[in-house]
N, C-alpha and C positions, 0 to 999 in steps of 0.2 A: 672337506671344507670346515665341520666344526673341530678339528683337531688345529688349522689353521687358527680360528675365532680363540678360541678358547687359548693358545699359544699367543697371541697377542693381547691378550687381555692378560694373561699373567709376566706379560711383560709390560706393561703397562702399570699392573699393578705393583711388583718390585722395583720399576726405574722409579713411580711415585713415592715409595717409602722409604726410600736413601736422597732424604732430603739432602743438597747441597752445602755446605758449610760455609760460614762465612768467612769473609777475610779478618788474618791475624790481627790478636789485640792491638801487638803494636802499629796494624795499618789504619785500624780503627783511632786508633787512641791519636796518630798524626793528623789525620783527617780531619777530625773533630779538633782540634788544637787551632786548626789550617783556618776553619769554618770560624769559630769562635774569635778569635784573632784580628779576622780581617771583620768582622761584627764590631766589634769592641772598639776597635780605630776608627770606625767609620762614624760613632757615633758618640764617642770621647777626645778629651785630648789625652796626650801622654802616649809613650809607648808601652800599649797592655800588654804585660805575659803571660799569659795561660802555660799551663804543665798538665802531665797525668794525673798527680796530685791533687786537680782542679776539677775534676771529672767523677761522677756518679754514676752508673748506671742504673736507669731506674727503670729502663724494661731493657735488658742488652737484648743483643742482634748476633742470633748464633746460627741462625741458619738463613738460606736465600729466601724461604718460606714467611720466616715472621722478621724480616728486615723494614717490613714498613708498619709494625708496631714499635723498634725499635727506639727508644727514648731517654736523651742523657743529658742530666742537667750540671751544668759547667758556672764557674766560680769565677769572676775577674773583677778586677778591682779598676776602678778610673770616676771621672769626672764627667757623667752624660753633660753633654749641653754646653761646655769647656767654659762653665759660671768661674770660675778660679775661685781661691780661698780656702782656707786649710780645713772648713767643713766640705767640702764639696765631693772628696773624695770619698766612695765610700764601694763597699762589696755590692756587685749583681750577678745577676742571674741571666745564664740563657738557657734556650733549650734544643736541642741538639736533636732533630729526627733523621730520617735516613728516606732520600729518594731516588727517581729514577735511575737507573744504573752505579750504583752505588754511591749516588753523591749524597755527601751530609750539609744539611743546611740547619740555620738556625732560624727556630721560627718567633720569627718577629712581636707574632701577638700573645707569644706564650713566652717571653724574655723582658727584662729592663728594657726601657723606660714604661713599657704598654701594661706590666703587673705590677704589682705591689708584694713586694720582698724585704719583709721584716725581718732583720736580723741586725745583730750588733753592727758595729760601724770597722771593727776589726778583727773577721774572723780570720782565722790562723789555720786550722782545718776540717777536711770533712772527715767526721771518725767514724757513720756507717747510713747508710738509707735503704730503705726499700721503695715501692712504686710511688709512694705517692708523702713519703715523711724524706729527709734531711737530717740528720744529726751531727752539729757542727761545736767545734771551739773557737771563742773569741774573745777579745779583749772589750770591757767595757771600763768607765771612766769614776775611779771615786771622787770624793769630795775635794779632794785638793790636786787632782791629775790634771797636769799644761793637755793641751787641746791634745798634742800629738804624744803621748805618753799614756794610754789608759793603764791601768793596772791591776784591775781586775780580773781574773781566769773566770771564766763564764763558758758551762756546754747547753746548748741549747738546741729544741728540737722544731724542726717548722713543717706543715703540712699543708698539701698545696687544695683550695676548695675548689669545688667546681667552675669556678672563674678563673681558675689556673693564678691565685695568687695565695703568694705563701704565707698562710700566717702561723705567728709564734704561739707553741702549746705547750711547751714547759720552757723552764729554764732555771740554771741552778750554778750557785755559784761553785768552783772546783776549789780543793785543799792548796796555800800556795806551797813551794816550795822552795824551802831555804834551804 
Protein backbone atom coordinates (compact mmCIF):
# COMPACT_ATOMS: atom_id res chain seq x y z
CA UNK A 1 0.00 0.00 0.00
CA UNK A 2 2.67 2.63 0.68
CA UNK A 3 4.62 1.83 -2.50
CA UNK A 4 1.13 2.44 -4.18
CA UNK A 5 0.80 6.05 -2.13
CA UNK A 6 4.08 7.09 -2.63
CA UNK A 7 3.84 5.96 -6.61
CA UNK A 8 0.94 8.35 -7.03
CA UNK A 9 2.24 11.00 -5.30
CA UNK A 10 5.23 11.01 -7.55
CA UNK A 11 3.10 11.11 -10.16
CA UNK A 12 1.16 13.63 -9.19
CA UNK A 13 4.07 15.38 -8.50
CA UNK A 14 5.86 15.12 -12.23
CA UNK A 15 2.24 15.51 -14.20
CA UNK A 16 2.28 19.00 -11.94
CA UNK A 17 5.77 20.22 -12.98
CA UNK A 18 5.30 19.85 -16.95
CA UNK A 19 3.16 22.79 -16.91
CA UNK A 20 1.07 22.86 -20.16
CA UNK A 21 2.06 25.32 -22.83
CA UNK A 22 0.25 27.78 -24.23
CA UNK A 23 -1.24 28.23 -27.63
CA UNK A 24 1.05 29.61 -30.41
CA UNK A 25 1.91 33.32 -30.67
CA UNK A 26 0.34 33.54 -33.70
CA UNK A 27 -3.06 32.06 -32.19
CA UNK A 28 -2.45 34.34 -29.52
CA UNK A 29 -1.63 37.38 -31.46
CA UNK A 30 -5.17 36.58 -33.89
CA UNK A 31 -7.16 36.28 -30.84
CA UNK A 32 -6.27 39.32 -29.33
CA UNK A 33 -6.44 41.26 -32.81
CA UNK A 34 -10.26 39.33 -33.04
CA UNK A 35 -10.94 40.86 -29.31
CA UNK A 36 -9.67 44.19 -29.86
CA UNK A 37 -11.27 44.87 -33.11
CA UNK A 38 -14.55 44.08 -32.43
CA UNK A 39 -13.92 46.54 -28.92
CA UNK A 40 -12.73 49.23 -30.96
CA UNK A 41 -15.94 49.25 -33.52
CA UNK A 42 -18.25 48.83 -30.99
CA UNK A 43 -17.34 51.84 -29.42
CA UNK A 44 -15.80 54.20 -32.50
CA UNK A 45 -16.67 54.92 -35.72
CA UNK A 46 -14.42 54.07 -38.80
CA UNK A 47 -13.22 50.82 -39.55
CA UNK A 48 -10.33 50.07 -36.81
CA UNK A 49 -7.29 48.04 -37.75
CA UNK A 50 -5.36 46.42 -35.11
CA UNK A 51 -2.09 44.33 -36.40
CA UNK A 52 0.72 42.56 -34.33
CA UNK A 53 2.54 45.53 -34.66
CA UNK A 54 -0.22 46.85 -32.24
CA UNK A 55 0.27 44.53 -29.48
CA UNK A 56 2.58 44.56 -26.22
CA UNK A 57 2.97 41.95 -24.07
CA UNK A 58 3.01 43.20 -20.74
CA UNK A 59 2.84 39.93 -18.72
CA UNK A 60 2.55 37.19 -21.84
CA UNK A 61 0.88 33.89 -21.33
CA UNK A 62 3.22 30.98 -21.69
CA UNK A 63 1.80 28.43 -20.05
CA UNK A 64 -1.91 27.09 -19.00
CA UNK A 65 -0.76 27.92 -15.34
CA UNK A 66 -0.08 31.75 -15.54
CA UNK A 67 -2.77 32.39 -18.38
CA UNK A 68 -4.91 34.41 -16.12
CA UNK A 69 -2.19 36.71 -15.12
CA UNK A 70 -1.65 37.14 -18.68
CA UNK A 71 -1.75 40.93 -19.89
CA UNK A 72 -1.48 42.82 -23.40
CA UNK A 73 -2.00 46.08 -23.90
CA UNK A 74 -2.98 46.96 -27.76
CA UNK A 75 -2.86 50.23 -29.78
CA UNK A 76 -5.83 51.35 -32.08
CA UNK A 77 -6.56 54.48 -33.41
CA UNK A 78 -10.41 55.78 -33.93
CA UNK A 79 -13.04 58.34 -32.84
CA UNK A 80 -14.67 56.98 -29.32
CA UNK A 81 -18.03 58.48 -29.32
CA UNK A 82 -18.25 59.09 -33.40
CA UNK A 83 -17.97 63.31 -32.34
CA UNK A 84 -16.33 63.67 -36.08
CA UNK A 85 -13.87 66.37 -36.85
CA UNK A 86 -10.32 66.16 -37.67
CA UNK A 87 -9.26 66.41 -33.75
CA UNK A 88 -11.31 63.74 -32.75
CA UNK A 89 -9.33 61.06 -33.95
CA UNK A 90 -6.70 60.01 -31.78
CA UNK A 91 -4.57 56.71 -30.41
CA UNK A 92 -6.05 54.36 -27.41
CA UNK A 93 -5.50 51.88 -25.37
CA UNK A 94 -7.02 48.42 -24.48
CA UNK A 95 -6.13 45.89 -22.38
CA UNK A 96 -6.20 42.49 -23.35
CA UNK A 97 -6.44 39.56 -20.48
CA UNK A 98 -7.08 36.02 -21.00
CA UNK A 99 -10.20 34.00 -19.60
CA UNK A 100 -12.03 31.14 -19.20
CA UNK A 101 -11.12 28.56 -21.62
CA UNK A 102 -8.81 30.44 -23.45
CA UNK A 103 -10.90 33.42 -24.56
CA UNK A 104 -9.35 36.84 -24.62
CA UNK A 105 -11.24 39.76 -23.66
CA UNK A 106 -10.71 43.36 -23.29
CA UNK A 107 -11.14 44.75 -20.20
CA UNK A 108 -13.30 47.59 -20.38
CA UNK A 109 -12.34 49.47 -17.21
CA UNK A 110 -8.68 49.11 -17.90
CA UNK A 111 -9.11 50.45 -21.75
CA UNK A 112 -10.31 53.85 -23.60
CA UNK A 113 -12.76 55.72 -22.91
CA UNK A 114 -12.71 54.40 -18.80
CA UNK A 115 -8.58 55.55 -18.42
CA UNK A 116 -6.82 58.18 -19.22
CA UNK A 117 -3.99 57.50 -21.97
CA UNK A 118 -1.60 60.37 -22.46
CA UNK A 119 0.14 60.10 -25.40
CA UNK A 120 0.72 62.05 -28.63
CA UNK A 121 -2.19 62.16 -31.01
CA UNK A 122 -0.05 60.24 -33.53
CA UNK A 123 1.88 57.38 -32.42
CA UNK A 124 3.64 55.40 -35.20
CA UNK A 125 4.90 52.67 -32.83
CA UNK A 126 5.68 50.67 -29.96
CA UNK A 127 9.43 50.27 -29.79
CA UNK A 128 9.55 48.26 -26.38
CA UNK A 129 7.58 47.88 -22.83
CA UNK A 130 7.76 45.91 -19.88
CA UNK A 131 4.87 45.34 -17.19
CA UNK A 132 3.70 48.23 -16.33
CA UNK A 133 5.84 51.21 -18.91
CA UNK A 134 5.05 51.57 -22.85
CA UNK A 135 7.70 53.04 -24.99
CA UNK A 136 6.41 54.52 -27.96
CA UNK A 137 7.13 56.83 -31.27
CA UNK A 138 5.02 59.51 -32.50
CA UNK A 139 4.36 62.35 -34.20
CA UNK A 140 3.63 65.68 -32.51
CA UNK A 141 2.63 69.01 -34.15
CA UNK A 142 5.05 72.28 -34.56
CA UNK A 143 4.32 75.66 -34.93
CA UNK A 144 3.27 76.00 -38.41
CA UNK A 145 1.97 71.97 -38.96
CA UNK A 146 -1.92 71.75 -40.78
CA UNK A 147 -3.95 69.85 -38.03
CA UNK A 148 -3.22 66.42 -40.13
CA UNK A 149 0.44 66.83 -40.78
CA UNK A 150 2.46 66.81 -37.37
CA UNK A 151 6.09 66.81 -37.95
CA UNK A 152 7.80 66.28 -35.25
CA UNK A 153 9.54 62.59 -34.29
CA UNK A 154 8.73 62.35 -30.69
CA UNK A 155 9.72 58.72 -28.36
CA UNK A 156 8.07 58.81 -25.52
CA UNK A 157 7.59 56.73 -22.49
CA UNK A 158 4.15 56.14 -20.43
CA UNK A 159 3.55 54.28 -17.25
CA UNK A 160 0.50 52.87 -16.20
CA UNK A 161 -0.47 54.19 -12.03
CA UNK A 162 -2.38 52.26 -9.86
CA UNK A 163 -5.64 53.51 -11.45
CA UNK A 164 -4.63 51.69 -14.55
CA UNK A 165 -4.06 55.16 -16.33
CA UNK A 166 -1.18 55.99 -18.42
CA UNK A 167 0.67 58.76 -17.77
CA UNK A 168 3.56 60.46 -19.56
CA UNK A 169 7.20 60.31 -17.82
CA UNK A 170 9.53 61.20 -20.41
CA UNK A 171 9.59 62.17 -23.61
CA UNK A 172 12.13 63.44 -26.03
CA UNK A 173 12.29 64.75 -29.14
CA UNK A 174 14.14 62.10 -31.95
CA UNK A 175 17.13 63.41 -34.62
CA UNK A 176 14.96 64.16 -38.01
CA UNK A 177 16.05 62.52 -40.92
CA UNK A 178 16.98 64.00 -44.11
Amino acid sequence: MKKIVAALGCAVFVSSSFAQSAPPVQEITKQIIRSVTGYANAISCGDVKVGAKDIAALVPYKTMDDRMDAKYAVLWGGDIGCAGGSGTYTTNIAIVTVGIGNSFVVNPLQSSPAINFESVRFVERIVGNTRDTLILEGLEHGPNDSNNFPSIKIRFTLRVDEKGNWKLVEKKVMPSKK
